[in-house]
C-alpha positions in Angstrom: -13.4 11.7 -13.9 -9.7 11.6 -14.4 -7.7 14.3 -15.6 -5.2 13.5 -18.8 -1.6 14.2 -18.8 1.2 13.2 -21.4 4.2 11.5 -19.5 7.6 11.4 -20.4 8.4 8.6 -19.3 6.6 5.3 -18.1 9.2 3.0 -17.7 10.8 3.1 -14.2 14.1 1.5 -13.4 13.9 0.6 -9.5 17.2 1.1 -8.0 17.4 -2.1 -6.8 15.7 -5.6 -7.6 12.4 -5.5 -5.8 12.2 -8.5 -3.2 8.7 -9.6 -3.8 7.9 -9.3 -7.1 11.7 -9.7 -8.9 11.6 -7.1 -11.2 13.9 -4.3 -12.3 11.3 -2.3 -13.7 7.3 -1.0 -13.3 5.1 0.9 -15.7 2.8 3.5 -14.1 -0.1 4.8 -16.9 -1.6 6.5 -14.1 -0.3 9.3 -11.6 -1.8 10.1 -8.4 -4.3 8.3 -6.3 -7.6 8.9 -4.6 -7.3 6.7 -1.4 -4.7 8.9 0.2 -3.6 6.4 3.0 -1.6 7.4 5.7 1.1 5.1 5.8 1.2 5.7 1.8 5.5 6.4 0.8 5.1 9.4 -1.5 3.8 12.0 1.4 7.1 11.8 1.9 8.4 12.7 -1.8 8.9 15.8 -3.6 5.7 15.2 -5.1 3.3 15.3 -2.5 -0.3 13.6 -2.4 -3.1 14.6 -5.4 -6.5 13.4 -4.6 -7.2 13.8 -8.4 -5.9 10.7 -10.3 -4.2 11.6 -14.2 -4.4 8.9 -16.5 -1.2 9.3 -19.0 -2.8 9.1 -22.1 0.5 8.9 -24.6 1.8 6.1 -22.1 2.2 3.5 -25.0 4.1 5.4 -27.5 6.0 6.2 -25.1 6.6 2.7 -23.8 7.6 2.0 -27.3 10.4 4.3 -27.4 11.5 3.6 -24.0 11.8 0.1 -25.0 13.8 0.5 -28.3 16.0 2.5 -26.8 17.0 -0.3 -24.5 17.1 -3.1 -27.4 
C-alpha cells in the first residue's frame, strides 16, 4: 500500500528541453519507486532510493496553482 504525502510542487521545469520526448516540463503524482534498479539516476541525488512509493495526494490543486501562476 502506498504511503500519502502532500507535495509542494508537481510541476518540474527540466533545465533543458528533453531530446526524446520535447518537453519543458513533467508532472510526478508519485515519489519513490519500488523496482530500485541499479543503473536508476537518483542513487546518485540528494534524495537517495525509498523502496516505499508516496502517492501525492493534493497533486491537482496544486497543479492548478502551478499553472495559473504561469498564465
Amino acid at each position: 500500500m502506498p504511503r500519502e504525502i502532500l507535495a509542494k510542487s508537481i510541476l518540474n521545469k527540466h533545465k533543458k528541453r528533453d531530446s526524446w520526448f520535447l518537453d519543458d516540463y513533467s508532472i510526478n503524482p508519485y515519489m519513490g519507486c519500488s523496482v530500485n534498479c541499479l543503473y536508476c539516476y537518483i542513487r546518485g541525488s540528494k534524495y537517495g532510493v525509498d523502496m516505499r512509493v508516496a502517492v501525492k495526494t493534493n497533486a491537482p490543486e496544486v497543479l492548478e496553482k502551478q499553472l495559473a501562476r504561469r498564465a
